[in-house]
Structure formats: C-alpha cells, structure tokens
C-alpha positions in Angstrom: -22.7 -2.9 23.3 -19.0 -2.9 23.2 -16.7 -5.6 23.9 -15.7 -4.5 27.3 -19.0 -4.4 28.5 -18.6 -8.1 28.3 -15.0 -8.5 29.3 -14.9 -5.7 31.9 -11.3 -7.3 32.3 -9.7 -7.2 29.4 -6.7 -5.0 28.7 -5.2 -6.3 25.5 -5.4 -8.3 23.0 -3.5 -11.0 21.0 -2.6 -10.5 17.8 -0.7 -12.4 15.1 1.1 -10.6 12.3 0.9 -12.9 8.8 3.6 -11.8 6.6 3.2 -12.4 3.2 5.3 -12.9 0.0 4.8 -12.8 -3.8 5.1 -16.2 -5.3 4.4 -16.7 -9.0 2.2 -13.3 -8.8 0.5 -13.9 -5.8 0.4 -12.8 -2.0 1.3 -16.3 0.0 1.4 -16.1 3.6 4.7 -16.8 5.3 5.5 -19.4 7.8 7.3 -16.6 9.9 4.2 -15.1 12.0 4.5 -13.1 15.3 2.2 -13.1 18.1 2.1 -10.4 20.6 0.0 -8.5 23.1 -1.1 -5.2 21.9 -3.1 -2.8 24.3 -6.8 -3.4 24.0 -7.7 0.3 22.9 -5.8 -0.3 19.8 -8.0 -3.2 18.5 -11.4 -1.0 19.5 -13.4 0.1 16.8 -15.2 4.0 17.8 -18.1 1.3 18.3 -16.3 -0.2 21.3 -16.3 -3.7 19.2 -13.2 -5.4 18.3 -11.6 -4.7 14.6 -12.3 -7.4 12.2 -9.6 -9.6 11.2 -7.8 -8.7 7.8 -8.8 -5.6 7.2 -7.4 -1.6 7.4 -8.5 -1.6 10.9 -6.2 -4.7 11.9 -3.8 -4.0 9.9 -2.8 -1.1 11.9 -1.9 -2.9 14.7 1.5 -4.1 13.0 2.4 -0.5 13.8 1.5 0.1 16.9 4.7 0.5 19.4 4.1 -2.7 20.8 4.0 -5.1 17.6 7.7 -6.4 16.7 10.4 -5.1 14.5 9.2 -7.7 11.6 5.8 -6.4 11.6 6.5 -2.2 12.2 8.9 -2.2 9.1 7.6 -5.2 6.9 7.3 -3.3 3.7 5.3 -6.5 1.6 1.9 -7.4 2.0 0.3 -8.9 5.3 -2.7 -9.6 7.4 -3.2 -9.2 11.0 -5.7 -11.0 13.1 -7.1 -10.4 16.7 -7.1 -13.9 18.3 -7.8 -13.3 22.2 -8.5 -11.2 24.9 -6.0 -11.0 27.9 -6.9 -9.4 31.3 -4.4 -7.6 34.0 -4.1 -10.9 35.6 -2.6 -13.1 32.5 -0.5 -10.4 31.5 1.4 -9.7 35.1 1.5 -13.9 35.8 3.8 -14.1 32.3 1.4 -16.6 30.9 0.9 -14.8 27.7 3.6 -13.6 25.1 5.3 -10.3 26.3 5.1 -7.1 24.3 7.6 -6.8 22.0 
C-alpha cells in the first residue's frame, strides 16, 4: 500500500536540507537548514512509500529543481529529511513555505 492510498490528497512534500561541515574530522550539521516543498513524486519510492530520511533516496531531493540554490550546488556533506505531506489546498492558501 503506498502512501497516497492513505493521503489521496497529498501533492508534495516538505523537506529540510541539513548542510553539513567538517569539524575536527567530522561531518557536523549546520545551523543553516532550508525547508521547502518538493513535488510528492520525487519523495516516492517505486513502492509508492515515502523515501526514508538520510539516505541516497533523500538525498536526491537537494537536486531536484525545486530545492534552493544552497542545497542544488552544496558540494560538502548533508542529509535531507521528508517531514510532512502537503495537499493542493495548503499549497494554493500560502500556508506552507513556497518552492524555491
């Protein structure tokens, strides 16, 4: 069962970019994050499900068209996690973050 079985509604999600930098030989996240709405069929595993947080799959939405400058050309290490669904509805009213 995939996740828009559940939210029929749904037409992106909310991801948050987690740049990182090296301090003292290690990957320390940055303060500097950037949320954003991405298109839901980005974030869709060939399952349907949502990617898992922190991994190749979310990664690749830092390069999607709609992720921000910082996180289509960061060249260090980062993370990217999916924190929300957003339907039609959220998106048109401006109550969530716009594309970017």
């Amino acid at each position: 069962m995939g996740v828009l079985e559940d939210h029929p509604d749904a037409t992106h999600v909310r991801v948050t970019f987690h740049p990182q930098i090296w301090h003292h030989g290690r990957a320390v996240t940055s303060d500097d994050t950037e949320t954003y709405l991405v298109p839901i069929e980005h974030a869709l595993t060939p399952d349907g499900e949502l990617v898992a947080d922190d991994t190749g799959g979310s990664d690749q939405l830092a390069r999607v068209d709609d992720a921000p400058d910082i996180a289509r050309n960061w060249s260090g290490p980062f993370y990217v996690t999916v924190d929300e669904l957003v339907d039609e509805i959220e998106v048109e009213t401006g109550n969530e973050h716009p594309p970017r």
